[in-house]
C-alpha positions, 0 to 999 in steps of 0.5 A, spaced: 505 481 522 508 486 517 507 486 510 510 490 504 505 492 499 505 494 492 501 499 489 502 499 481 498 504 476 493 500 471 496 499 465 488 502 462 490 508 466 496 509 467 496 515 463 490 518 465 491 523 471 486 521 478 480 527 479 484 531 484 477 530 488 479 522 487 486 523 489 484 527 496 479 521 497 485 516 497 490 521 501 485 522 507 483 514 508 491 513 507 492 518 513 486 514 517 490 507 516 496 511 519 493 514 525 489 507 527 496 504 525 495 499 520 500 503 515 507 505 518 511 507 513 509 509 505 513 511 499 512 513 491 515 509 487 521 511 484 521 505 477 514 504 475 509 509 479 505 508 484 507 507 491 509 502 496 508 501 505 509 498 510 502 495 513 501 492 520 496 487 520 493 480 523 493 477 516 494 479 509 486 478 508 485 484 512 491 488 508 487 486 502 480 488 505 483 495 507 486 497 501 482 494 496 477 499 498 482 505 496 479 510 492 484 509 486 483 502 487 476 502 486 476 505 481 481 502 477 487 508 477 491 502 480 491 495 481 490 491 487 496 491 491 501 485 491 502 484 498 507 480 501 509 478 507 515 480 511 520 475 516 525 478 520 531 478 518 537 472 521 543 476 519 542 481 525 542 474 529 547 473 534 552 468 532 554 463 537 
């Protein structure tokens, strides 16, 4: 099943920037969900900060499981991510 997920700075560290040894935390553990192929796709966010992906899993409880234990999540520079679940999409149907 595929999953959006988005990632949002904490508004109580929002202006505070991650220790560079944090931020290389989170970027090497991010590369490990891509290469097992939990994370396809990834992007910063353009409006707010923070980042947004696209997640291959079983279940949401799995994506909530991997991600929560992110660097920057477990140390509260960002929120636990929103985490909504994708269906395909109808207007690529055939049309009878």
């Amino acid at each position: 099943m595929q999953f959006m997920t988005l990632f949002s700075w904490h508004p109580d560290k929002a202006e505070t920037p991650a220790p560079a040894d944090l931020r290389e935390a989170e970027f090497e553990m991010i590369r490990g969900l891509y290469a097992a192929g939990l994370v396809q796709q990834i992007w910063l966010r353009g409006d707010a900060g923070g980042a947004c992906a696209i997640v291959e899993a079983p279940s949401a409880d799995e994506v909530a499981e991997k991600f929560n234990a992110l660097p920057l999540i477990r140390e509260g520079y960002l929120q636990p991510p929103m985490i909504v679940p994708l269906k395909p999409y109808s207007g690529f149907a055939p049309r009878s």
